[in-house]
C-alpha positions as CSV (number, residue, x, y, z in Angstrom):
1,X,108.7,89.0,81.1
2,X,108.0,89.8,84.3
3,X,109.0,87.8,87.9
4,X,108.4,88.1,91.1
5,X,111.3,89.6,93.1
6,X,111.8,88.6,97.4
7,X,110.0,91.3,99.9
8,X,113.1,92.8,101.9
9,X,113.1,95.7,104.0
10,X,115.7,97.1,101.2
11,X,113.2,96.6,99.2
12,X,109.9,97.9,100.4
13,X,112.3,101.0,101.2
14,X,113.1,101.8,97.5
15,X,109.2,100.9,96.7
16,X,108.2,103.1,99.6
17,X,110.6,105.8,98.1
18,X,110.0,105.2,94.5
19,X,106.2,105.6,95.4
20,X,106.5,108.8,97.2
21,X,108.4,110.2,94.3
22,X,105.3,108.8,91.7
23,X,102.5,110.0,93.7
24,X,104.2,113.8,94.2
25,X,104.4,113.5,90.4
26,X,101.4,112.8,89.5
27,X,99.8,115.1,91.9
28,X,102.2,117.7,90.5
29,X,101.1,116.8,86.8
30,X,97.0,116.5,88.2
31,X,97.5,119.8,89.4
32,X,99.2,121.4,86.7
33,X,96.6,120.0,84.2
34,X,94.2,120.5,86.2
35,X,90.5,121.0,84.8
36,X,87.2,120.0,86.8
37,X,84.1,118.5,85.1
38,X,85.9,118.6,81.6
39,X,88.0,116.0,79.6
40,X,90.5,114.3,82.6
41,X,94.0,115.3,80.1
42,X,96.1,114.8,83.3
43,X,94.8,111.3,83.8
44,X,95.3,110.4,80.1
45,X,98.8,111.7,79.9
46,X,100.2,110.1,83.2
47,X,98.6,106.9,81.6
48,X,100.6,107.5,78.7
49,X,104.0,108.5,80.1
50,X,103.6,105.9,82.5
51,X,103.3,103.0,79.9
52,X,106.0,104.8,77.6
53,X,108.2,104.9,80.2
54,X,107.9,101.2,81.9
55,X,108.5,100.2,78.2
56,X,111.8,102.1,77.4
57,X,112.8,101.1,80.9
58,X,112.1,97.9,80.6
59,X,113.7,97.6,77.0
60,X,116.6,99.2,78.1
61,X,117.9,98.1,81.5
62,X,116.5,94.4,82.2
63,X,119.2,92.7,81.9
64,X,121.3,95.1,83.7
65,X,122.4,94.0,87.1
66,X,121.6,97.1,88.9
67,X,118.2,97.3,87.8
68,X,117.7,93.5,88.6
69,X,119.0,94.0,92.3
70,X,117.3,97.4,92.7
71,X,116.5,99.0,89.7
72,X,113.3,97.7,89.6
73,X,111.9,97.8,92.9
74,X,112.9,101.5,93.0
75,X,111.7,102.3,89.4
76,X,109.2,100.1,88.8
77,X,107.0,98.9,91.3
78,X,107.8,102.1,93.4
79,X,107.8,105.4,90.6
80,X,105.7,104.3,88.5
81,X,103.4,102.3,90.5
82,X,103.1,105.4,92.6
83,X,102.4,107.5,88.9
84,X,99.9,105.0,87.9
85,X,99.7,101.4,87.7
86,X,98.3,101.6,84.3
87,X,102.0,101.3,83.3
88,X,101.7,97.8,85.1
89,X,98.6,96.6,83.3
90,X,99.9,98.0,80.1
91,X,103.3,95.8,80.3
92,X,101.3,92.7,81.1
93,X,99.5,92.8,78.2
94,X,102.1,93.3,75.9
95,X,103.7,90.5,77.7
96,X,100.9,88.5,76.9
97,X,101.0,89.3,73.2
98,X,104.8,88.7,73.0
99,X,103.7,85.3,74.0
100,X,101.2,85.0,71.2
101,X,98.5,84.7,73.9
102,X,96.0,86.8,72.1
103,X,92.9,85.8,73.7
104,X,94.4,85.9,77.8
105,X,95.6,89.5,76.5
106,X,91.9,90.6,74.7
107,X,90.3,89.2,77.8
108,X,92.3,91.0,80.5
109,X,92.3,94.4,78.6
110,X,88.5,94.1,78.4
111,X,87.6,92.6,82.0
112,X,90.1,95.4,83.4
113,X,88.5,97.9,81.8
114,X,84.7,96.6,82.3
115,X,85.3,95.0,85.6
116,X,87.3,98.0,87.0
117,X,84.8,100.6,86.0
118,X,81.9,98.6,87.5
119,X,83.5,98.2,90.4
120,X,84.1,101.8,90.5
121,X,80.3,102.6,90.4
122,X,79.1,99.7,92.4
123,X,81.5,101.4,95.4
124,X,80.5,104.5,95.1
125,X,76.8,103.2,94.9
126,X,77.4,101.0,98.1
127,X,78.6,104.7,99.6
128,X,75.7,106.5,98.7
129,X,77.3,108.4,95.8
C-alpha cells in the first residue's frame, strides 16, 4: 500500500510546507477545543479526521499521477503528518489487514499503544515528572 518515495530537496520542501500547514491546524483545532484537565476532545478528533482523511485520500488519488509525483509528499507525509501521525499508524494497519495479516496488525495496534504510552511515562519519569 504504501512505498517509500526518494528524499529531494522538492520534496522535503512540500513535507516542510505540508507540515507547517498540519501543525497550524492542529494548534488551531487544540486551541479551539481546548479544555485543561478534562476529556482531551481535540486530540480525539484530530485523530479521527486525520485517519478519515489519509483514507479518502488515499482511496481517491493513488493512482493519480500528481499525487504520486507530489501529491503525497505534500499531503501526506507533510499535512497530515504535521496534524497527527496517528493517520500514518492508522493506514498501516489497515494495510496490514488488507493483506490478511491479522496477527502483524493485532500486534502493532497493541505494542503502539502499550509501548508508546510507556514510553511516554518512563520519559517523563527519567525528567523528574
Amino acid at each position: 500500500m504504501t512505498t517509500m518515495l526518494p528524499m529531494t530537496a522538492a520534496a522535503a520542501l512540500l513535507v516542510a510546507l505540508g507540515g507547517a500547514c498540519g501543525a497550524l491546524a492542529r494548534f488551531g483545532i487544540a486551541t479551539w477545543f481546548a479544555t485543561p484537565g478534562r476529556f482531551p476532545w481535540a486530540t480525539l478528533f484530530i485523530n479521527i479526521a486525520g485517519s478519515f482523511a489519509i483514507g479518502l485520500l488515499w482511496g481517491v488519488c493513488q493512482q493519480q499521477a500528481w499525487f504520486e509525483q507530489w501529491g503525497r509528499y505534500l499531503l501526506v507525509t507533510g499535512l497530515l503528518g504535521g496534524f497527527t501521525t496517528f493517520s500514518a499508524f492508522s493506514l498501516e494497519t489497515v494495510a496490514l489487514i488488507d493483506a490478511g495479516r491479522y496477527l502483524p496488525a493485532g500486534a502493532y495496534v497493541l505494542s503502539s499503544a502499550l509501548v508508546c504510552v510507556a514510553a511516554a511515562w518512563l520519559g517523563l519519569r527519567l525528567a523528574g515528572y
